[in-house]
N, C-alpha and C positions, 0 to 999 in steps of 0.2 A: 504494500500500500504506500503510495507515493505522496497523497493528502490524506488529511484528518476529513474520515468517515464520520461523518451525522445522522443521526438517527432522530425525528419528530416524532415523538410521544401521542399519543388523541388530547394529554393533557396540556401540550405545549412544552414539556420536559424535553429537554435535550439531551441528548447520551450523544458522545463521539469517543472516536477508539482513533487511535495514529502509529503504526509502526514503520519510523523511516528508514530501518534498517541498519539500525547501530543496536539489536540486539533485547531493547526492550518497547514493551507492548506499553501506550500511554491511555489512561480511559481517563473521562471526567464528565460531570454533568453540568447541564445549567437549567435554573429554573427560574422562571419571570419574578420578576419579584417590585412588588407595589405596597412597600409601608412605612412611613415614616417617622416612627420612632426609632430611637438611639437603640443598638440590640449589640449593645456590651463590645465585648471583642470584636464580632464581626463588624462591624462599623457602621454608618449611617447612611441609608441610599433611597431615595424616594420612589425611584424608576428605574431598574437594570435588572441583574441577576446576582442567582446565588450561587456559586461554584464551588462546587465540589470536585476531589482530586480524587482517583481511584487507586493513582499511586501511593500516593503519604497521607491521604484517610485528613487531608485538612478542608475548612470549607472558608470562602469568603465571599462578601457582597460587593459587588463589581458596579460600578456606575454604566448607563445603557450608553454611554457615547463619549468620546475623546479616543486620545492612545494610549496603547498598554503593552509599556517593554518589558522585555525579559527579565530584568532585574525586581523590578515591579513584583511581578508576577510569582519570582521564584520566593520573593521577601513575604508573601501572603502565603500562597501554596507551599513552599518550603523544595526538597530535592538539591541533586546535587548538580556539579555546576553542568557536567556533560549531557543533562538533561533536555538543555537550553540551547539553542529558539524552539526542541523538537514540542516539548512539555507549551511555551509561549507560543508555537504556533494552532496548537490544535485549542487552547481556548480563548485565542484570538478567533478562531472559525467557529467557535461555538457562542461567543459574544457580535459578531459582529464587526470587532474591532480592528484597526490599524496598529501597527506597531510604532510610525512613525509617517511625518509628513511626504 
């Protein structure tokens, strides 16, 4: 698999899977996410999603638009560095998102 595979829920959940061929399989999810109170660690987002890592079992709320680099990403999700863009590209494609202009 050369891109991060998506999968559309009926619920609007996303699952994507990526393996770019450095040996490990990447899963994660996202889910819509619409509430505006403050939810502790996971941070404060009005309108984005909620990701989940399927590798290091961490989760966090992503805002629904801007960029979102690898560093970003690994400092929320966690993994190790040789993860990176594979880990940053696949929930870049499951957000939405750019990494850069």
């Amino acid at each position: 698999m050369t891109n991060p595979h998506i999968t559309v829920l009926d619920n609007g959940v996303l699952v994507g899977e990526y393996e770019p061929g450095n040996g490990t399989r990447y899963t994660a999810v996202a889910v819509p996410w619409a509430f505006e109170d403050m939810m502790g660690a996971l941070g404060q987002v009005s309108e984005g999603w909620l990701g989940g890592s399927g590798n290091t079992a961490r989760t966090y709320l992503l805002q629904r638009g801007g960029y979102l680099v690898d560093d970003y990403i690994q400092s929320k999700f966690g993994g190790l560095p040789g993860d990176y863009p594979y880990f940053g590209d696949l929930i870049r494609a499951l957000t939405g998102r750019k990494e850069n202009t």
